[in-house]
MARLUM-933203 format. One record per residue: x, y, z of N, C-alpha, C in turn; residue number from 1; residue in three letters. Coordinates in pm, 1 decimal, decimal comma. Each point is the difference from the previous one (the first is absolute). Layout:
residues N
<atom><n_x>X</n_x><n_y>Y</n_y><n_z>Z</n_z><ca_x>X</ca_x><ca_y>Y</ca_y><ca_z>Z</ca_z><c_x>X</c_x><c_y>Y</c_y><c_z>Z</c_z><num>NUM</num><residu>ala</residu></atom>
...
END
This chain:
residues 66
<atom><n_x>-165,6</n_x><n_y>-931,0</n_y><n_z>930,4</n_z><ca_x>-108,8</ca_x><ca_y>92,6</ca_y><ca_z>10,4</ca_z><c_x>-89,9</c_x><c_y>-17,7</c_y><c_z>-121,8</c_z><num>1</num><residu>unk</residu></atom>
<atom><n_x>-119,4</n_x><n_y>24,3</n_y><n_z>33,9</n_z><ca_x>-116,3</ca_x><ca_y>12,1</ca_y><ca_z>-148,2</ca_z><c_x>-46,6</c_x><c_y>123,2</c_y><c_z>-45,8</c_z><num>2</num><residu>unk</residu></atom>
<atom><n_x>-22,1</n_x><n_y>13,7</n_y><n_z>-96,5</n_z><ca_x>-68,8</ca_x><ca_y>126,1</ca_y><ca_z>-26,3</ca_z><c_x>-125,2</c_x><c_y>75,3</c_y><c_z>107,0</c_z><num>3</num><residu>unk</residu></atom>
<atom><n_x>-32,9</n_x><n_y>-91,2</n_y><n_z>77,7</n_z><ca_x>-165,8</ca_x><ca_y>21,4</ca_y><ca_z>71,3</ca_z><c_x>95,6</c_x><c_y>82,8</c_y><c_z>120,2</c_z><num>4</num><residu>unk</residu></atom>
<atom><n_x>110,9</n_x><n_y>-50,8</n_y><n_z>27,6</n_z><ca_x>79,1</ca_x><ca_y>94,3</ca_y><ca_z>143,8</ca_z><c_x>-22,6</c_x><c_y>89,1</c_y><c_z>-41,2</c_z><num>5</num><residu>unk</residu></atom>
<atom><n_x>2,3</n_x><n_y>92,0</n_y><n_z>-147,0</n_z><ca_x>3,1</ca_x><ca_y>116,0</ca_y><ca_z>-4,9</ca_z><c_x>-143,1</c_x><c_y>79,7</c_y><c_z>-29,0</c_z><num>6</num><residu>unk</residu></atom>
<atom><n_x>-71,9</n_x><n_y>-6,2</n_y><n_z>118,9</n_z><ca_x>-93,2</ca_x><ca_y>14,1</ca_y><ca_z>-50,9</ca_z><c_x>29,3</c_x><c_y>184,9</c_y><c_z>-63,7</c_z><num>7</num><residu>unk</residu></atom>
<atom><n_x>-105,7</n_x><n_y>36,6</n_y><n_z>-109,2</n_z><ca_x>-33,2</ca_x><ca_y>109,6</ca_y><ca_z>-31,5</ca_z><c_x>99,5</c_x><c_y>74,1</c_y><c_z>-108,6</c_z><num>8</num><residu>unk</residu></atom>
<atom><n_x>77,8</n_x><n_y>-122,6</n_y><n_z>-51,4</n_z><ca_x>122,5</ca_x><ca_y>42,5</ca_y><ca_z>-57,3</ca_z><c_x>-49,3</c_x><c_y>-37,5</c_y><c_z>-168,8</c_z><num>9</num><residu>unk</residu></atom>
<atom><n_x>70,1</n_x><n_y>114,5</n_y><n_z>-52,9</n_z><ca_x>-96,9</ca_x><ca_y>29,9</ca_y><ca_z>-147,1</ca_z><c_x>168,6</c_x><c_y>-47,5</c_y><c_z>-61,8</c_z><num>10</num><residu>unk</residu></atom>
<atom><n_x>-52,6</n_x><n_y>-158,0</n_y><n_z>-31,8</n_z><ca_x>124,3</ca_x><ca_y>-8,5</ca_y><ca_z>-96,1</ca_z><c_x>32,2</c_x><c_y>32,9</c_y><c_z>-158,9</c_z><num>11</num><residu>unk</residu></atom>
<atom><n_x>115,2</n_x><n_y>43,3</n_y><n_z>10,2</n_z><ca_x>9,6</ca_x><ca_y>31,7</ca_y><ca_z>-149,4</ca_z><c_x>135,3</c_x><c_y>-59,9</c_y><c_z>-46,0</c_z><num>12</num><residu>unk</residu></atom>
<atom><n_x>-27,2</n_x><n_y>37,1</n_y><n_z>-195,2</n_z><ca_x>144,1</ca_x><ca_y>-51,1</ca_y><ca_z>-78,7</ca_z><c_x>77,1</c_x><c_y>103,2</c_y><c_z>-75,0</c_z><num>13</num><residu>unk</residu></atom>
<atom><n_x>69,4</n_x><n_y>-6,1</n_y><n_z>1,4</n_z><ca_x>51,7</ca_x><ca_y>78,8</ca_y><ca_z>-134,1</ca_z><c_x>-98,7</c_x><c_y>54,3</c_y><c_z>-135,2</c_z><num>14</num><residu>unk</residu></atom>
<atom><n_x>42,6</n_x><n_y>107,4</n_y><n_z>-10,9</n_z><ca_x>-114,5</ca_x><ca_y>46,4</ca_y><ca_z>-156,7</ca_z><c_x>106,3</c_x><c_y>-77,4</c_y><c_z>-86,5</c_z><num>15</num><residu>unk</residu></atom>
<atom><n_x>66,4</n_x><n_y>-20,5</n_y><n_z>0,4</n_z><ca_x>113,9</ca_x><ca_y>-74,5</ca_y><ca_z>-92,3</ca_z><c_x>-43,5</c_x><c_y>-115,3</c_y><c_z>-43,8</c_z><num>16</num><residu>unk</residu></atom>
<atom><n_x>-70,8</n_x><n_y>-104,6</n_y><n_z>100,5</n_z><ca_x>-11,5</ca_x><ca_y>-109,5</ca_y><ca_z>-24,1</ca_z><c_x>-143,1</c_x><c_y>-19,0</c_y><c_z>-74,0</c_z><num>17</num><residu>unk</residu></atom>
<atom><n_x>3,0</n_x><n_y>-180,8</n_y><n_z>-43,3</n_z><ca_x>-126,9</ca_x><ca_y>12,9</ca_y><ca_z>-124,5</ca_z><c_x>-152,2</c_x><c_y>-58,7</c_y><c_z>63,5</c_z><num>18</num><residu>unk</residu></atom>
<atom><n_x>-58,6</n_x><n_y>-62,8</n_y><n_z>-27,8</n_z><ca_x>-102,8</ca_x><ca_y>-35,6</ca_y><ca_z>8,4</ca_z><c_x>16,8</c_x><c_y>-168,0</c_y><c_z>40,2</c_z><num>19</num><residu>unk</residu></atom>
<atom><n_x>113,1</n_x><n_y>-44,3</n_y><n_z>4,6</n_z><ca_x>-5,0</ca_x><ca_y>-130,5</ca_y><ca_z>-20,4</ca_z><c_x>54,6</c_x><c_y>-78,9</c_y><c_z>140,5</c_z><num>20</num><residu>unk</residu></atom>
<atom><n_x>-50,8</n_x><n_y>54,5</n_y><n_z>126,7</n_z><ca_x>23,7</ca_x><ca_y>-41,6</ca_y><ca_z>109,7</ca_z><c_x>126,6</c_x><c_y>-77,5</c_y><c_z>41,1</c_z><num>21</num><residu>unk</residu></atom>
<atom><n_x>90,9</n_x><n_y>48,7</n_y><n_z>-62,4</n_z><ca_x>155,4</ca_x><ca_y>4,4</ca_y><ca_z>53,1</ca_z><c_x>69,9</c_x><c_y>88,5</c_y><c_z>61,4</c_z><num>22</num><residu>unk</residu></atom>
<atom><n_x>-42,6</n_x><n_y>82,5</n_y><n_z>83,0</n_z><ca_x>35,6</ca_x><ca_y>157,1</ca_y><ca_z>91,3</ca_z><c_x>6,2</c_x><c_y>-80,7</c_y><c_z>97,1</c_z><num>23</num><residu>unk</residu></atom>
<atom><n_x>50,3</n_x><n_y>100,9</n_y><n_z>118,7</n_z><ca_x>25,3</ca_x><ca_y>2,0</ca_y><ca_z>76,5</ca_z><c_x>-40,6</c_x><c_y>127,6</c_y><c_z>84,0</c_z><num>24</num><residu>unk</residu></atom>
<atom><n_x>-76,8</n_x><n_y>-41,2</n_y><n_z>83,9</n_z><ca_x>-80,9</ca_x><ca_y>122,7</ca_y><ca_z>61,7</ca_z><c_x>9,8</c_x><c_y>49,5</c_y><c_z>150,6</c_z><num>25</num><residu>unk</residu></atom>
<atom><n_x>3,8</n_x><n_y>131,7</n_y><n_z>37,4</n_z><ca_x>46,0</ca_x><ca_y>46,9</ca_y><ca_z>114,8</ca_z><c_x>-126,1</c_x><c_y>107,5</c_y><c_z>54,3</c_z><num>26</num><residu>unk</residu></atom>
<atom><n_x>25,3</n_x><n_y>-22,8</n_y><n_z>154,0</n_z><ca_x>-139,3</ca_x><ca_y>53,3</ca_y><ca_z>64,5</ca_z><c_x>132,8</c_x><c_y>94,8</c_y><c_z>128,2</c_z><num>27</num><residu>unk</residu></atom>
<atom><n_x>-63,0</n_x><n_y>74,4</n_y><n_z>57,4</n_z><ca_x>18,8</ca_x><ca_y>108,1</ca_y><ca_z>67,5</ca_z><c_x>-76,9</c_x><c_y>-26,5</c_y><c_z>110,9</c_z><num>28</num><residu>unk</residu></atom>
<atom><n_x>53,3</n_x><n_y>-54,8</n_y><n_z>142,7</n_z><ca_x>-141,6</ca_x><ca_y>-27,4</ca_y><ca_z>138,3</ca_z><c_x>98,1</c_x><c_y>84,3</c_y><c_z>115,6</c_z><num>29</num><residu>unk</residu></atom>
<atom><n_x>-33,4</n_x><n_y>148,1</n_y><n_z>25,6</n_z><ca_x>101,7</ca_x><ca_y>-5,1</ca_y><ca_z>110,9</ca_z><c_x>155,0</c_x><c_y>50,2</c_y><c_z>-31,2</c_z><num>30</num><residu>unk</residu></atom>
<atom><n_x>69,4</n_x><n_y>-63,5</n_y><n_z>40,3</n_z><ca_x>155,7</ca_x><ca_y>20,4</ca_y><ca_z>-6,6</ca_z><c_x>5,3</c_x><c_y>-170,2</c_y><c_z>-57,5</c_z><num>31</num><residu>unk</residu></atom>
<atom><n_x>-76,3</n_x><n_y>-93,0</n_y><n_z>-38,4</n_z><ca_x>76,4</ca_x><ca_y>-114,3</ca_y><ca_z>-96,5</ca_z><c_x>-55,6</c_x><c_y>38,7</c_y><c_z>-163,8</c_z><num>32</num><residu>unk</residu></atom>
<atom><n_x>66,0</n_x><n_y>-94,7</n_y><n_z>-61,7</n_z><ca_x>-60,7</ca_x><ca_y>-11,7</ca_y><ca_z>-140,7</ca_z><c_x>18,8</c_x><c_y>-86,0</c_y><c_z>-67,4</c_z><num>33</num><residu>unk</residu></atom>
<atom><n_x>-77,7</n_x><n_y>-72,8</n_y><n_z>-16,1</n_z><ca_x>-60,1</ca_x><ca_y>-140,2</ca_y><ca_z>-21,0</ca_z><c_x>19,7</c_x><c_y>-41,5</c_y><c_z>-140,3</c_z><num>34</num><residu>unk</residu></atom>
<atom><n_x>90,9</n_x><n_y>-102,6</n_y><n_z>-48,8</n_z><ca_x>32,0</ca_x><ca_y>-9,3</ca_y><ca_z>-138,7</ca_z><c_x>-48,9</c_x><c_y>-155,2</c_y><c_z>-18,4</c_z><num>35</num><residu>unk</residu></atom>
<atom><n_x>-88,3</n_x><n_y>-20,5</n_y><n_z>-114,4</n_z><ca_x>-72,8</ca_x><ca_y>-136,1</ca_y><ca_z>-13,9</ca_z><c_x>-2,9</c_x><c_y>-7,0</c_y><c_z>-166,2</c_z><num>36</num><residu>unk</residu></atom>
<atom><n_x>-59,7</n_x><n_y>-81,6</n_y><n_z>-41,5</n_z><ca_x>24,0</ca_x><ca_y>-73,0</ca_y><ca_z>-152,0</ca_z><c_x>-109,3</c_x><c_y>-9,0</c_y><c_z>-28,5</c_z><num>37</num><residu>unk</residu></atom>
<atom><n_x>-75,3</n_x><n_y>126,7</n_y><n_z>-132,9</n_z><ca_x>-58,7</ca_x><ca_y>-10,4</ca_y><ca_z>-63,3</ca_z><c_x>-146,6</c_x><c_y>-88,2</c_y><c_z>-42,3</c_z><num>38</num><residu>unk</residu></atom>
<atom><n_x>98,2</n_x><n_y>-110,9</n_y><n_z>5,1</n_z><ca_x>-76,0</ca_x><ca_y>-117,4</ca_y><ca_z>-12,3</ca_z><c_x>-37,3</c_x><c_y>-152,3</c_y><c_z>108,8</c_z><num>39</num><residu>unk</residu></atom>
<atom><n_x>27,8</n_x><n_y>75,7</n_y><n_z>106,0</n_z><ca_x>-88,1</ca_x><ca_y>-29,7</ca_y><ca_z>129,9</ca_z><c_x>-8,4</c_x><c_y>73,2</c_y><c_z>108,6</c_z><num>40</num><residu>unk</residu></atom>
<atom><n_x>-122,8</n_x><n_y>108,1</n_y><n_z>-46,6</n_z><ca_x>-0,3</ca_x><ca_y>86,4</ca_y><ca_z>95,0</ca_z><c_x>-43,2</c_x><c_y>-51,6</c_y><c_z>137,8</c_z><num>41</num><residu>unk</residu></atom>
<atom><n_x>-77,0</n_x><n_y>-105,5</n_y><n_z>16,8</n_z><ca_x>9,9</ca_x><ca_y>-39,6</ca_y><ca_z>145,5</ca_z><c_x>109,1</c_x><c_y>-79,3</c_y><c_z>86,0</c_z><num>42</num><residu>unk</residu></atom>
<atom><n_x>145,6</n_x><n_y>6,9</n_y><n_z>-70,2</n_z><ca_x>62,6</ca_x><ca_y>-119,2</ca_y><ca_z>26,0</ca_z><c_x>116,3</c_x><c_y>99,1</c_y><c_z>82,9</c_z><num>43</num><residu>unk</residu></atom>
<atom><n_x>108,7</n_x><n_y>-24,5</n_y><n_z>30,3</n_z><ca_x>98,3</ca_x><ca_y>20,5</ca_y><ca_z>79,9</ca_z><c_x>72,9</c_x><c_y>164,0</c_y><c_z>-36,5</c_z><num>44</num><residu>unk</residu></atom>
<atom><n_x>-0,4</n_x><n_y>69,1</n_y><n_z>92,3</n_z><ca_x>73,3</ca_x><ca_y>178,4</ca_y><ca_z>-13,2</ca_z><c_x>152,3</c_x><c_y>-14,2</c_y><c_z>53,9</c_z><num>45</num><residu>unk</residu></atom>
<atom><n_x>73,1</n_x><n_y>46,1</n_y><n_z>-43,6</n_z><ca_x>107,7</ca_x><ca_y>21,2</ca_y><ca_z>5,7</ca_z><c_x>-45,2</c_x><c_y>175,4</c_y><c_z>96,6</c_z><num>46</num><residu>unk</residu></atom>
<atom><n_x>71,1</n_x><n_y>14,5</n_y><n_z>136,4</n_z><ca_x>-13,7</ca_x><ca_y>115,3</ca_y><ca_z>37,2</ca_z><c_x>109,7</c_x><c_y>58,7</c_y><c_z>47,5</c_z><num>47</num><residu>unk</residu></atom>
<atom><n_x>49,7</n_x><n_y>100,6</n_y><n_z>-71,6</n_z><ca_x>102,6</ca_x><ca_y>118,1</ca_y><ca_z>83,8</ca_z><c_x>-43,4</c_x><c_y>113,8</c_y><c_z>12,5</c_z><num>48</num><residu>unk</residu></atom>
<atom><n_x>106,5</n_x><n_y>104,3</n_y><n_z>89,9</n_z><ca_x>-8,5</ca_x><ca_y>102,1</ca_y><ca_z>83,3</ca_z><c_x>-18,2</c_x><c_y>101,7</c_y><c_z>-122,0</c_z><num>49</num><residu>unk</residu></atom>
<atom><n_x>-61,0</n_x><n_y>78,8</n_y><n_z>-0,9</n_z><ca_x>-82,1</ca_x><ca_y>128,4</ca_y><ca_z>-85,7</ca_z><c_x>152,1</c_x><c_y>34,7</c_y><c_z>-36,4</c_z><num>50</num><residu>unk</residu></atom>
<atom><n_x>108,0</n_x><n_y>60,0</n_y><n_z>86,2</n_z><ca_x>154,4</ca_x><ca_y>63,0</ca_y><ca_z>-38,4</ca_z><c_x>27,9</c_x><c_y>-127,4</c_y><c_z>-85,0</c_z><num>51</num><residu>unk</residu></atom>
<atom><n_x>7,7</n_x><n_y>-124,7</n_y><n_z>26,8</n_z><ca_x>72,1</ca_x><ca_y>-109,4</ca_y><ca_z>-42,2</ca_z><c_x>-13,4</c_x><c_y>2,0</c_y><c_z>-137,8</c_z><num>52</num><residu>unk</residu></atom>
<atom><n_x>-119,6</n_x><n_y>31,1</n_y><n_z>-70,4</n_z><ca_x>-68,5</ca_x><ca_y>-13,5</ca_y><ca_z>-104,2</ca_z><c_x>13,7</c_x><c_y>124,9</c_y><c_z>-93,0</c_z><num>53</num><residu>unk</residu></atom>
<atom><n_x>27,7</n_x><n_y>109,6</n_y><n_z>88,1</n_z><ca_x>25,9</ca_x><ca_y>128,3</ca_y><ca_z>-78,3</ca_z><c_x>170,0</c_x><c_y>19,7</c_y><c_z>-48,1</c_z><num>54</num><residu>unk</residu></atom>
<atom><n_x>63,3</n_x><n_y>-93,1</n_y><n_z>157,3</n_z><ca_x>151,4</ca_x><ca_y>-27,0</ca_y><ca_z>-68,3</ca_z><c_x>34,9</c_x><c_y>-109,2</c_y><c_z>-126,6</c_z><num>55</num><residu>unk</residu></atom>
<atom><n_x>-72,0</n_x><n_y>-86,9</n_y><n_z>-6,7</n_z><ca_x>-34,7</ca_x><ca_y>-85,3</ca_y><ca_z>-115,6</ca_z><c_x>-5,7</c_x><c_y>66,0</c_y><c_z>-142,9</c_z><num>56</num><residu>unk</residu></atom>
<atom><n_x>-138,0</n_x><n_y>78,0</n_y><n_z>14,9</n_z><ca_x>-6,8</ca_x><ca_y>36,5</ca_y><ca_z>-72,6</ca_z><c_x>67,6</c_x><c_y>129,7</c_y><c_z>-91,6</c_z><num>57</num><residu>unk</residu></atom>
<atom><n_x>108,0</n_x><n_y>95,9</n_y><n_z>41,2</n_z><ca_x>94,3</ca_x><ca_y>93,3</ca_y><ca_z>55,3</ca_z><c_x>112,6</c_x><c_y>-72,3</c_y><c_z>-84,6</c_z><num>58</num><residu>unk</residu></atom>
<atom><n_x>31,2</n_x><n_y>-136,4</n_y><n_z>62,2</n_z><ca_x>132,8</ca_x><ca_y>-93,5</ca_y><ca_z>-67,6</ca_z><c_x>-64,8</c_x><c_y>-26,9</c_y><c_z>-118,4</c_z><num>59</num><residu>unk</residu></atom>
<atom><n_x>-100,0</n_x><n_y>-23,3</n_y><n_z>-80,3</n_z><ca_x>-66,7</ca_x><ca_y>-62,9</ca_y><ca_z>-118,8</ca_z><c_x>24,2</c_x><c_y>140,1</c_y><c_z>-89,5</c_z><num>60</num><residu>unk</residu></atom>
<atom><n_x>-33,7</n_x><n_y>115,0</n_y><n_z>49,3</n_z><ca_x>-7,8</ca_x><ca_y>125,2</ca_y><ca_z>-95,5</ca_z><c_x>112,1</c_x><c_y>28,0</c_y><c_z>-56,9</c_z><num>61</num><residu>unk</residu></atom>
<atom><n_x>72,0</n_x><n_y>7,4</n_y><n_z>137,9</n_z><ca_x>152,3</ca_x><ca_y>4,4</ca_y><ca_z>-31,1</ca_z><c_x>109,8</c_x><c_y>-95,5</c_y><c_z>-73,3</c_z><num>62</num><residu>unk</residu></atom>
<atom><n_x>-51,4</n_x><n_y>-109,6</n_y><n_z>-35,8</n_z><ca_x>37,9</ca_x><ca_y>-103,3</ca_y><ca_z>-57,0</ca_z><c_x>140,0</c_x><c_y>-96,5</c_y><c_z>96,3</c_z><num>63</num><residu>unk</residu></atom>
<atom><n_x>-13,9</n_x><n_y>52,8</n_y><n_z>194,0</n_z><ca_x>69,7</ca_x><ca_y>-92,2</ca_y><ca_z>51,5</ca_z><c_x>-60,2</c_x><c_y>-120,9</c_y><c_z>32,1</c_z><num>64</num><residu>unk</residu></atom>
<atom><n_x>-104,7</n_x><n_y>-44,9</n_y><n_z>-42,5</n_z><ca_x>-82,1</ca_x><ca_y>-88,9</ca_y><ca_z>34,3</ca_z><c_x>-83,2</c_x><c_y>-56,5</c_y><c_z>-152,5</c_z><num>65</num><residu>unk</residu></atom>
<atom><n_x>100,9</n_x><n_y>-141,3</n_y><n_z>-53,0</n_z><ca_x>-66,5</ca_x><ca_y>4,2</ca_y><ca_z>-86,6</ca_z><c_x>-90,9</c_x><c_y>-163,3</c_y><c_z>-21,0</c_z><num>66</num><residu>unk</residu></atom>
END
């Protein structure tokens, strides 16, 4: 998938991360959410299910997912 599938999707990064286009950035289209690299925003999205991504992220807080 490319970023353009999604159309209307306001990607963002972490406030964590710096200025130096090494993030990793995630968009919200729907029920997917579109995870792509910083530093080619027109190039290839990684896409999972809106839950998929909230369970992801759920295991990361919790530190089962490291």
């Amino acid at each position: 998938m490319k970023a353009t599938d999604l159309p209307g999707a306001s990607w963002r990064k972490s406030s964590r991360s710096g200025d130096n286009f090494n993030c990793v950035e995630v968009a919200r289209s729907g029920s997917v959410v579109g995870i792509r690299d910083s530093k080619d925003p027109g190039g290839d999205v990684l896409a999972v299910s809106a839950s998929a991504f909230r369970s992801f992220v759920a295991g990361l807080r919790s530190g089962r997912v490291r």
